[in-house]
C-alpha positions in Angstrom: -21.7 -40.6 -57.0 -19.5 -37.8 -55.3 -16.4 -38.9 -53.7 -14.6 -36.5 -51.3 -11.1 -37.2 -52.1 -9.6 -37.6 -54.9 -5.8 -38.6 -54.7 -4.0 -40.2 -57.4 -7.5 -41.0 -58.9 -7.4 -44.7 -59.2 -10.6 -45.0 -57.4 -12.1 -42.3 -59.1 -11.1 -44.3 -62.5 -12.8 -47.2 -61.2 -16.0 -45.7 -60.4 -15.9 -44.4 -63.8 -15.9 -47.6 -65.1 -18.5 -49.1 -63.2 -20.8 -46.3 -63.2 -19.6 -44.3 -66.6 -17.9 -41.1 -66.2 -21.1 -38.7 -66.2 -21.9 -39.9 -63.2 -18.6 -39.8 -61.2 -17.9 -36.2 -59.4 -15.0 -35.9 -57.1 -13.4 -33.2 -55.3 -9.9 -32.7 -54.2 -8.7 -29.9 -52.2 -4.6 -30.0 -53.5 -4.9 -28.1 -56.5 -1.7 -29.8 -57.7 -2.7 -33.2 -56.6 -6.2 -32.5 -58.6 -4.2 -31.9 -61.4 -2.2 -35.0 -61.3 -5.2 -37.0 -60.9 -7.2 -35.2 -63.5 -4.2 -36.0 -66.5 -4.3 -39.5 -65.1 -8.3 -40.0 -65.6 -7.7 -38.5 -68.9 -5.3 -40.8 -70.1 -7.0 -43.5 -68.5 -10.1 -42.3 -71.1 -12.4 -40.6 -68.6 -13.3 -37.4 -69.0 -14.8 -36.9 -65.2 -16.3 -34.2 -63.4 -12.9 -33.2 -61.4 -13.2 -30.5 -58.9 -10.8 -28.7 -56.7 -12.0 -27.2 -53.7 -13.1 -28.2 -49.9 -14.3 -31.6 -50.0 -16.4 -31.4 -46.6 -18.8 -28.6 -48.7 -19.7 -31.5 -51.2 -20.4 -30.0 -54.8 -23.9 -28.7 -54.8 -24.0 -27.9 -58.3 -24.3 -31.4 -59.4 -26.7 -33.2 -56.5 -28.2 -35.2 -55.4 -26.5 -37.8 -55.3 -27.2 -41.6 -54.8 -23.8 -41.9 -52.7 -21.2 -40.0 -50.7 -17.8 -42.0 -50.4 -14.7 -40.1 -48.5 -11.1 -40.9 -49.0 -10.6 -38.5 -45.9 -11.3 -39.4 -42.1 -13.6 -36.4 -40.7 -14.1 -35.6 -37.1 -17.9 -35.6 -37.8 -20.5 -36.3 -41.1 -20.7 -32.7 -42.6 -24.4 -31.8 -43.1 -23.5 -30.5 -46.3 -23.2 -34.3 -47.6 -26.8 -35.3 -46.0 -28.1 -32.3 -48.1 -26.7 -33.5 -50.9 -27.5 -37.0 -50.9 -31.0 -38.1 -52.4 -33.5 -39.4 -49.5 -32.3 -43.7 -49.5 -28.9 -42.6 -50.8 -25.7 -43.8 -48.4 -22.7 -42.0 -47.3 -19.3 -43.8 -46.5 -16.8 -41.9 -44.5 -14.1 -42.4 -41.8 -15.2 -40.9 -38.8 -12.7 -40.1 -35.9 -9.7 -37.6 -35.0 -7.1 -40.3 -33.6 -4.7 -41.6 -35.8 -6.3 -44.9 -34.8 -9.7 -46.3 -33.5 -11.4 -44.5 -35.9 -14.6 -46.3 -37.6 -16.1 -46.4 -40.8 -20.2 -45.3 -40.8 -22.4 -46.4 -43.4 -25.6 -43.8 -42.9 -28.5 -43.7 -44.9 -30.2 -40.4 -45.3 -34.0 -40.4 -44.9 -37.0 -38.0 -45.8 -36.4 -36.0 -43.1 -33.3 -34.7 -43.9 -31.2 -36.8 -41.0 -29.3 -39.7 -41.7 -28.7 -43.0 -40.0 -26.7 -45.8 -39.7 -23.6 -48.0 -37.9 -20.4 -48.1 -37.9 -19.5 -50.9 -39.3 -15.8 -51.3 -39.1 -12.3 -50.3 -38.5 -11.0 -47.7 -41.0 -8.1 -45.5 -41.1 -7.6 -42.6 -43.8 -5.7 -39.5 -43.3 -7.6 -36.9 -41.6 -9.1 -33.7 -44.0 -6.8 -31.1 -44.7 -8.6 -28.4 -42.9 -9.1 -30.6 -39.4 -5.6 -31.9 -39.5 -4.6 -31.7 -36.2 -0.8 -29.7 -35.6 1.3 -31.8 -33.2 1.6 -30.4 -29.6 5.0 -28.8 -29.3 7.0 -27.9 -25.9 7.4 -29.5 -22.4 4.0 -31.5 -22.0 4.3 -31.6 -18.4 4.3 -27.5 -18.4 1.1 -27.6 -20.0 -0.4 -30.4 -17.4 1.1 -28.0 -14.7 -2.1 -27.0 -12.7 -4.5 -29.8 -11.6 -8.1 -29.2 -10.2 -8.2 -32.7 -9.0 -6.0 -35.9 -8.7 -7.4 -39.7 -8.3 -7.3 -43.0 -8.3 -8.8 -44.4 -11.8 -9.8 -48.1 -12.5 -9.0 -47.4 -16.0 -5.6 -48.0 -17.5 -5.2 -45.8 -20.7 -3.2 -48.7 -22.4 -6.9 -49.8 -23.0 -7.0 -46.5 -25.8 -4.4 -48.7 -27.4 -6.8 -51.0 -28.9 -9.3 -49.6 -31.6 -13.1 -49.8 -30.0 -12.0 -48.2 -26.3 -10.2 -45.4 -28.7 -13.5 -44.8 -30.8 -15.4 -44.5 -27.6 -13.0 -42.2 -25.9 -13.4 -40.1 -28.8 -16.9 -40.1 -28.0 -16.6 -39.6 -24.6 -14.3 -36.5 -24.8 -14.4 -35.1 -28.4 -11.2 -32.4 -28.9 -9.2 -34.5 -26.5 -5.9 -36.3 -28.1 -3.8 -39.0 -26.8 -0.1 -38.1 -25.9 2.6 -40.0 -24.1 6.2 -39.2 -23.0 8.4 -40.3 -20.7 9.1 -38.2 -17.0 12.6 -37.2 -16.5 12.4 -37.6 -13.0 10.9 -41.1 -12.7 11.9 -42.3 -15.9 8.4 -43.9 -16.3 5.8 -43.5 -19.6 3.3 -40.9 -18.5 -0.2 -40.7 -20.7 -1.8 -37.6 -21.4 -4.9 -35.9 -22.6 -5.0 -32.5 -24.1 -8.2 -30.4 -25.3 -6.0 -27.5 -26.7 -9.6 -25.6 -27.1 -11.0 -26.5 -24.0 -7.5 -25.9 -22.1 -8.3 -29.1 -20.5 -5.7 -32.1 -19.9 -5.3 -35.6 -17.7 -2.3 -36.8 -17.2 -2.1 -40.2 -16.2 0.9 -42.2 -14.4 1.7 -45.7 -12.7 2.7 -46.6 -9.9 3.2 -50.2 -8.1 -0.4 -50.0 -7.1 -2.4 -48.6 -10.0 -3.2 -45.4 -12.0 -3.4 -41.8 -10.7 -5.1 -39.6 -13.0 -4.2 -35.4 -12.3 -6.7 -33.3 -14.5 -6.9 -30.0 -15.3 -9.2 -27.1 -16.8 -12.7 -27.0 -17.4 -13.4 -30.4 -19.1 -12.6 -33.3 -16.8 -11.5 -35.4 -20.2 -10.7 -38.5 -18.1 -13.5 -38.4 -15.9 -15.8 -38.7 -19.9 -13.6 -41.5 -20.8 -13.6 -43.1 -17.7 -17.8 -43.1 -17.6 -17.9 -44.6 -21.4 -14.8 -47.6 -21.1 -16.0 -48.7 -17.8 -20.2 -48.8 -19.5 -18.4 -50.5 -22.3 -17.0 -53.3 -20.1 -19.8 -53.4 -18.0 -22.4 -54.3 -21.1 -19.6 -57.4 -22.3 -17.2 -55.0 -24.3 -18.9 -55.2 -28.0 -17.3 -54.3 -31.4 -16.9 -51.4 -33.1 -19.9 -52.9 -35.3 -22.5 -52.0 -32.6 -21.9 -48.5 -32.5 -24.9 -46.1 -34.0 -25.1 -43.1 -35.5 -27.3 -40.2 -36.7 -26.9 -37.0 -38.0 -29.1 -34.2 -37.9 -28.6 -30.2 -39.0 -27.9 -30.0 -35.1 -26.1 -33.0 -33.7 -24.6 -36.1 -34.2 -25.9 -38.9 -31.9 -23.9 -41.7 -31.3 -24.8 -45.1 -29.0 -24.9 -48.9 -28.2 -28.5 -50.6 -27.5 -30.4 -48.8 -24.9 -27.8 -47.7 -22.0 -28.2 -44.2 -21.2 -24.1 -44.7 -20.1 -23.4 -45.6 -23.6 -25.2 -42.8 -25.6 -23.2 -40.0 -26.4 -24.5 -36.5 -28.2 -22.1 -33.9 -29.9 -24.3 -30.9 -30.4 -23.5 -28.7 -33.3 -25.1 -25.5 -32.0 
């Protein structure tokens, strides 16, 4: 077993006693956090393979493994895990960049060296240290200053307040992240996107009619989001639960039974 993760190490200590300590790795980036946790296996009686270092490389030295668990959401499976993970072995990791609507995927990794599976539930885990995301500082509107296009949308973006339309948004436009703050002149919320790499934002307000979407850069974000939430409602809004994935060396592939509107492909390369 190789957890990514280890924290305080209570979990760690259980899998020790379910599994027996030789058969436990975990890795924790913190140096000082590993520390804590590694006095508090020890006087908990486990003498565990402890490692500190970056989680999302695994620990070659000791695979395969049967199992990959992460304490840590990720923004995508690292291949490094399917590598090291015996062919039938599982991984369980939170997958997402949102604070929220983020899912937990159960994969099994095959013969080929992919791995497949669903996600098959909410989950919510702080995001791995090195893909923590810095907050956005300054005058949002300054940065949503220069729009290619402005629209009419169907879509309200209080629909990325519940968790599935937020998972599939992610999908839809990965990079993107959810903002809101409220306009000085009109006094009213106004919802953004921003793709700090891409340079790309939608900024979304209300009026007494509807939604007007303003986007800008090369990435229409909304215009992605839009295309997956309105497939979603389209084919009866389903769970998180229905949501596929696989992972190969070059992509992750994500979709819901056989629309082409609900498939979604993040190439690596």
């Amino acid at each position: 077993m190789l957890e990514i993760g280890t924290g305080t190490g209570y979990s760690t200590a259980l899998m020790c006693h379910r599994l027996g300590e030789d058969n436990v790795t975990s890795v924790e980036v913190d140096p000082d956090v590993a520390g804590r946790a590694d006095a508090a296996l020890e006087a908990a009686g486990y003498s565990t393979w402890t490692v500190t270092g970056d989680g999302l490389l695994g620990h070659p030295y000791r695979a395969p493994y049967d199992k990959v668990i992460a304490t840590c959401a990720v923004r995508r499976i690292p291949y490094a895990w399917v590598q090291q993970t015996r062919p039938g072995g599982t991984i369980l990791a939170t997958v997402g960049s949102w604070p929220y609507g983020t899912g937990l995927a159960r994969l099994t990794v095959m013969d080929d060296g992919t791995a497949e599976g669903l996600i098959i539930g909410r989950s919510s885990f702080m995001p791995a240290r090195s893909q923590a995301v810095a907050p956005l500082a300054g005058d949002l509107s300054a940065r949503a200053a220069y729009a290619d296009t402005e629209r009419r949308t169907p879509i309200a973006p209080r629909l990325l307040e519940e968790w599935t339309p937020a998972f599939l948004a992610q999908l839809g436009a990965p990079g993107a992240l959810p903002l809101q703050a409220v306009s000085a002149d009109s006094g009213r919320t106004v919802h953004y996107l921003f793709d700090p790499e891409r340079e790309s934002f939608a900024e979304l307000t209300e009026d007494a009619t509807g939604w007007t979407v303003r986007q800008g850069g090369p990435v229409a974000l909304w215009d992605a989001v839009e295309q997956a939430l309105t497939a979603w409602q389209d084919s009866g809004r389903s769970g998180i639960g229905t949501v596929r994935l696989r992972v190969t060396a070059e992509a992750h592939s994500y979709w819901i039974g056989d629309e082409a509107a609900l498939r979604w492909e993040h190439r690596l390369t």
